[in-house]
N, C-alpha and C positions, 0 to 999 in steps of 0.2 A: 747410119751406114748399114748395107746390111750381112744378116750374120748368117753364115754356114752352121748347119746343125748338124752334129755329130751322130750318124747312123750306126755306128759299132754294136755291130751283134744283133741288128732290127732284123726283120722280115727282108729281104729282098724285092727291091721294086722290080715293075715290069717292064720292058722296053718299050715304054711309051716315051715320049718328051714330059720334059717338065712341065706346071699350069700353076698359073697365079691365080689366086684367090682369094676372097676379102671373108675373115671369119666370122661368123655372124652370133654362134651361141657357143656351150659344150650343150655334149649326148649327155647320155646319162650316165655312162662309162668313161666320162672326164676326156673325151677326145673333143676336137675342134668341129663345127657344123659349118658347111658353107653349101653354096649350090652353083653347078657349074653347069652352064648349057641347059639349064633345068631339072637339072637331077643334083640330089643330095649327096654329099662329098662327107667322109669321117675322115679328119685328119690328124691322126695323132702329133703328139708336143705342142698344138695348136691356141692359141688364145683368143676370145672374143674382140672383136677390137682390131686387129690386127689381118694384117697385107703381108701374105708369103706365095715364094711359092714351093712347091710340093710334088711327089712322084708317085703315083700309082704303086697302091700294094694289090691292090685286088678289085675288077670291077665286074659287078653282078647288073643283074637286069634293074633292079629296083632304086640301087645305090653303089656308091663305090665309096673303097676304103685310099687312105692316101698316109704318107709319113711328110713332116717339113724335113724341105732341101736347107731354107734363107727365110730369114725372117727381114722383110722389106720393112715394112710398119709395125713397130714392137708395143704392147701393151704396156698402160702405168702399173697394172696389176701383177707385171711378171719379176720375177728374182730370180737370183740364182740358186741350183736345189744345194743342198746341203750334202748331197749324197755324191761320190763320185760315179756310182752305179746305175743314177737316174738317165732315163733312157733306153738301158739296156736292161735292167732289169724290171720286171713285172707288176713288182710289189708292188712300188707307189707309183700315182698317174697325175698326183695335182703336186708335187713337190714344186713346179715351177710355176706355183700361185701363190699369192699372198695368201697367211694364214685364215686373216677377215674375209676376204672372197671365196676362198674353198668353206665355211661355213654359210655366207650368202647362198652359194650354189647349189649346196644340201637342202639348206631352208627352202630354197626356192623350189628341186625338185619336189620335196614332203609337199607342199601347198597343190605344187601343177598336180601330182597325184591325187591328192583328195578330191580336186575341182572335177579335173578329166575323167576318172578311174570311179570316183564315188558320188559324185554328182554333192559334195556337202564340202564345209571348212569352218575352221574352228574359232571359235570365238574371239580368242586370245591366242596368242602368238609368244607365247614366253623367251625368254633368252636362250641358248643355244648352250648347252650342257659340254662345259671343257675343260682340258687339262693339256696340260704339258703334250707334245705334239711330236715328239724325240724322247726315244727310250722306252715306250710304251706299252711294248708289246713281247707280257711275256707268254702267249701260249701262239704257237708256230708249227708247221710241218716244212721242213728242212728238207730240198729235194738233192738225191747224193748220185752223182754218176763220174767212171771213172771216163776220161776221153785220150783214144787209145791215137790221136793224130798229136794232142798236146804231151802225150805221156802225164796224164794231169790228171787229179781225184779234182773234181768241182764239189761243194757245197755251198746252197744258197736257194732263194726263190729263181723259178723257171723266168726265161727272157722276155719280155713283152712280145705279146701275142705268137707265142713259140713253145714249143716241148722242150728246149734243150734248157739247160741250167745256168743262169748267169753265172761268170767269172767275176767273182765279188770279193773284197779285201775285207770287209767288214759290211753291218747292217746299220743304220742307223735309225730306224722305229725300231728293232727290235733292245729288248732289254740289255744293256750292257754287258753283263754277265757270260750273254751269249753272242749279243751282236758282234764284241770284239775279237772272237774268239775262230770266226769262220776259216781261216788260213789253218791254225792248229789243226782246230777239227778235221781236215782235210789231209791235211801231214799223218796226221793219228790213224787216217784211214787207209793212205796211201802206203804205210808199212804194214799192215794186216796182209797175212796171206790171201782173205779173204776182199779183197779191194774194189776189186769190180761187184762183188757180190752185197753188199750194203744198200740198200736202194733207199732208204730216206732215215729223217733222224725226225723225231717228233719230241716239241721241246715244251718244257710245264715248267715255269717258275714260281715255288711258291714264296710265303715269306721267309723260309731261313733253309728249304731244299731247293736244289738248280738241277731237275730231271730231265734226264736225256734217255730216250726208246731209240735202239739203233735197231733196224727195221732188215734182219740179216738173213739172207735166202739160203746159205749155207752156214752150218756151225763152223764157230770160230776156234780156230786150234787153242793150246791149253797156251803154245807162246803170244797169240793172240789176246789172251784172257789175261797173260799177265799183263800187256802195253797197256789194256782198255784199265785194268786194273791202277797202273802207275798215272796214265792220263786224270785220270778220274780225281784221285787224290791229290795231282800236283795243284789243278786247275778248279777245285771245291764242285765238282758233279755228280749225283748220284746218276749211274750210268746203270740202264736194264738194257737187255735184249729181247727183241720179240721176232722170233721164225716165223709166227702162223698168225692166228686169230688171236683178239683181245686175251682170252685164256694161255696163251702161249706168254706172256709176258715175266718176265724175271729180272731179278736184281742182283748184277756181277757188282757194286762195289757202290756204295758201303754195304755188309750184311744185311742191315736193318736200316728202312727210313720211313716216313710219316711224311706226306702233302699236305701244307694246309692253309688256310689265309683264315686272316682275323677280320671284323665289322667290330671296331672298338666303339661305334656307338651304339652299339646295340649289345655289347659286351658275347659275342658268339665265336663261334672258331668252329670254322667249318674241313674237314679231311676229305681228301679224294686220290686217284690215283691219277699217273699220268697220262693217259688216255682218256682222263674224262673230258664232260665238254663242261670250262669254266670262262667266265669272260676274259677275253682276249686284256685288256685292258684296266687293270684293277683300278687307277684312280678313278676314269668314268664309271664304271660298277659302283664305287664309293657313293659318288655323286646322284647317281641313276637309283640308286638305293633311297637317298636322302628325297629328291624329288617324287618318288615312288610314292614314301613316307609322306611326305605331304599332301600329295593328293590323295589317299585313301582315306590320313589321317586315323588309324585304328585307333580304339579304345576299347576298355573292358568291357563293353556292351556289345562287339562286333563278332560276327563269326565271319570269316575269310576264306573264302578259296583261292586256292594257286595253283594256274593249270603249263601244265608244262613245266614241274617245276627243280627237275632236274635232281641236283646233290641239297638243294633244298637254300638254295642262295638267296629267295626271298621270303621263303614258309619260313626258316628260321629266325630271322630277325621282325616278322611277324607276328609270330607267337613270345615275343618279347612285348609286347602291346594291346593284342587283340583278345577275345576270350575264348577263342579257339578259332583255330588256322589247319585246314584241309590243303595238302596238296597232294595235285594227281599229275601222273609222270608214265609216257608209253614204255619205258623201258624196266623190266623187273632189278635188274642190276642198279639201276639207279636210285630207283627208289630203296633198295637195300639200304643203299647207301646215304640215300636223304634219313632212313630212320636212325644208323647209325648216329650222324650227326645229332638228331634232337635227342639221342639218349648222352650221347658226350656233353649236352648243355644244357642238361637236366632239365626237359621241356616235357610236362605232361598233358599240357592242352593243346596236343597236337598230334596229329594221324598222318599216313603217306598212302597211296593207291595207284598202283600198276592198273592200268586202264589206255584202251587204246583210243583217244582224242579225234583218231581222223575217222571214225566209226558212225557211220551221220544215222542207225541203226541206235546208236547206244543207249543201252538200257541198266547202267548200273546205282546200285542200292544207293550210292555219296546222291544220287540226282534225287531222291527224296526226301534229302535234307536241307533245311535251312543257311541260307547264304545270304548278309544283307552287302557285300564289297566281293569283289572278283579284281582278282590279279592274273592278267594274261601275257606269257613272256614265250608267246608261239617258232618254228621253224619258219624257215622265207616262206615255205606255203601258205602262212596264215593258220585262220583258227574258224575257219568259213563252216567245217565240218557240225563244231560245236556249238554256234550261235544260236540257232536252235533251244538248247537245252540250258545254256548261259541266258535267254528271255523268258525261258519257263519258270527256273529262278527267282525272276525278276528281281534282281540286286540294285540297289541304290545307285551305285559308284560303282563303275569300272576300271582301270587302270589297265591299259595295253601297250609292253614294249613291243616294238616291232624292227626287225631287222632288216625289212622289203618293205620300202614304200608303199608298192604300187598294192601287195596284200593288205596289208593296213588299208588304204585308203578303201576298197572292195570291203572288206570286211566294216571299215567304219560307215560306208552306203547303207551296208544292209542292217546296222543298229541304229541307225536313224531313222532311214526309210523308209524302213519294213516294224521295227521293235519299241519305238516312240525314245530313245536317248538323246541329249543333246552331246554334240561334241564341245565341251568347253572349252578345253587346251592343249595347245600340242606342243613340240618341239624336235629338235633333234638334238639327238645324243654324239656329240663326234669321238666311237670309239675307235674309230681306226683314218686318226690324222693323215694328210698327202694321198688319200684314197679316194674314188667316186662311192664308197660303200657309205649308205644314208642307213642309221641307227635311230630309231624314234621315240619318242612315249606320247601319247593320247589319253585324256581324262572325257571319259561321258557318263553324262549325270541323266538318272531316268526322268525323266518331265512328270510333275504330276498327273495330270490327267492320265 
């Protein structure tokens, strides 16, 4: 029979008729692909497999965009999402896919990339790097607006393909902590004088602090300070404010706290503040750690680079193993912060270096040292800038996570087919479960000759 799909809170179609269509793939953005009349149709809620039809959101010269009205021919692959928000909200795009096919679809992208994009592929094809797929996510940017038609504070991610902020009762990837909490939150902001004036909440969970950045364009009065004050303590959140720039950031309640997560196989404990950038995801982090580890394999005989390496999430548990681990990081705050860390875990064969990585110019002193393994955990642009200087090198072992396929695969062209590496293995990491966002790691070994 078929189903009517619930549009609440989509884009507005255009007054066109409706059109059936038979779905042929997904994009790469987890929407549906068909072709209609000869041109390529993106249909969102859409599944491979499957006879719907659907209403024009937007049509360009090249292609047009569509939402499902009726799902005529329903896929074995679909379920129901688990979220009551799916649809309307942003966040997630495969919730109405089986867990096993939304990791097929990943894998499949990472491959089509290397083949298309890098002209190579990898030897081996490892298993797909997973964890729990609900509850996972604790680091977030929480969009806050008040909507002066509902008389209504929202808090939540923005609505699929829209600016405005889903009406969301709860999150469910996001960590419990916080997922459950979106209503309160909202409550709590809606009695602030300052209500309309809060524009977003940025959220950092670590293992025993639940950080909340309220992101406030105006100061909050002193009766404001105490609500945020009593919220804070009812609910277990350390709650900061930030007016301005990263420097503007402050802690109304508790006095004093400490960010921090642990790598208990590598015995480290790493501190950060709420605004830094740490993996969305800790159990994949875990795991992505452990395979990392494998593939590099250190020993007391290795020296290591780790570029990009942030608050030091893998130089630290590196220099647990190897006989000395370099990392370099473009931002000086960060690295502060990376050295911080290895002096909290009493690591002295180990260095940090503010250096700017996208510098295809770079000439600094770490590049005429001894490197036999490189660890690359680049931005979506990749690491195209540095390959270069990573072949000059010449290290044994590479090890590259990548968060952009299509860079990866580009960058893994030019280590092969420019630099003599092989690609031996690859995978994807699924750190952000019911999403089209493809998370990888890459192993390439130098060939001897």
């Amino acid at each position: 029979m078929a189903r009517r799909r619930n549009r609440r809170g989509t884009p507005r179609p255009i007054d066109l008729p409706a059109f059936e269509c038979v779905i042929e793939s997904l994009s790469s953005d987890g929407r549906g692909v068909s072709h209609v009349e000869g041109k390529s149709v993106f249909v969102a809620g859409a599944l491979p497999g499957e006879t719907v039809t659907a209403k024009y959101l937007r049509r360009k010269r090249h292609f047009d965009e569509a939402i499902v009205e009726t799902i005529i021919v329903e896929s074995v692959d679909r379920v129901i999402p688990a979220c009551a928000s799916f649809g309307l909200c942003g966040g997630c795009v495969l919730q109405h896919l089986k867990p096993e096919k939304q990791i097929e679809f990943k894998l499949n992208t990472l491959l089509d990339n290397f083949k298309r994009l890098g002209n190579v592929e990898p030897e081996v094809v490892d298993a797909a790097v997973t964890a729990s797929s609900w509850g996972y996510r604790r680091r977030a940017r929480l969009g806050v607006r008040y909507v002066h038609k509902k008389e209504k504070v929202l808090v939540g991610f923005r609505e699929l393909q829209s600016s405005f902020i889903a009406q969301m009762s709860r999150c469910e990837i996001l960590h419990p902590v916080i997922g459950e909490k979106l209503e309160s939150l909202a409550d709590l902001i809606a009695s602030l004088t300052v209500y309309n004036r809060i524009a977003q909440i940025e959220v950092a969970i670590a293992d025993k602090v639940n950080a909340l950045v309220f992101r406030n364009l105006e100061p909050l009065s002193d009766e404001d300070i105490v609500k945020v004050k009593s919220y804070a303590s009812d609910n277990n959140f350390s709650i900061y404010l930030q007016s301005g720039g990263p420097e503007t950031v402050s802690l109304v309640h508790p006095q004093q706290e400490v960010l921090d997560y642990s790598l208990e196989d590598y015995q480290v404990r790493l501190e950060y503040e709420p605004g830094d950038f740490t993996q969305v995801n800790f159990e994949i982090n875990t795991k992505m750690m452990a395979k990392a580890m494998q593939w590099l394999n250190p020993n007391q005989n290795d020296r290591v680079l780790d570029l990009f390496c942030g608050i030091g999430n893998f130089t630290i548990p590196l220099a647990r193993c190897a006989a000395y681990v370099l990392g370099v990081e473009g931002s000086v705050a960060m690295v502060d912060k990376a050295r911080h860390n290895a002096q909290i875990n009493k690591l002295d064969n180990i260095a940090f270096e503010a250096c700017n990585l996208a510098d295809e110019n770079l000439a600094a002193e770490w590049l005429q040292q001894g490197f036999n393994k490189v660890l690359i955990d680049p931005p979506r642009s990749g690491a195209q800038e540095i390959l270069p200087n990573i072949a000059r090198l010449n290290p044994e072992i590479i090890v590259y996570i990548s968060c952009h396929p299509g860079s990866l695969a580009r960058d893994a062209g030019i280590l092969v087919n420019e630099y003599g590496y092989v690609l031996k293995k690859s995978t994807v990491l699924d750190m952000f479960p019911h999403t089209a966002h493809v998370e990888s790691i890459a192993l390439f070994v130098k060939t001897k000759s």
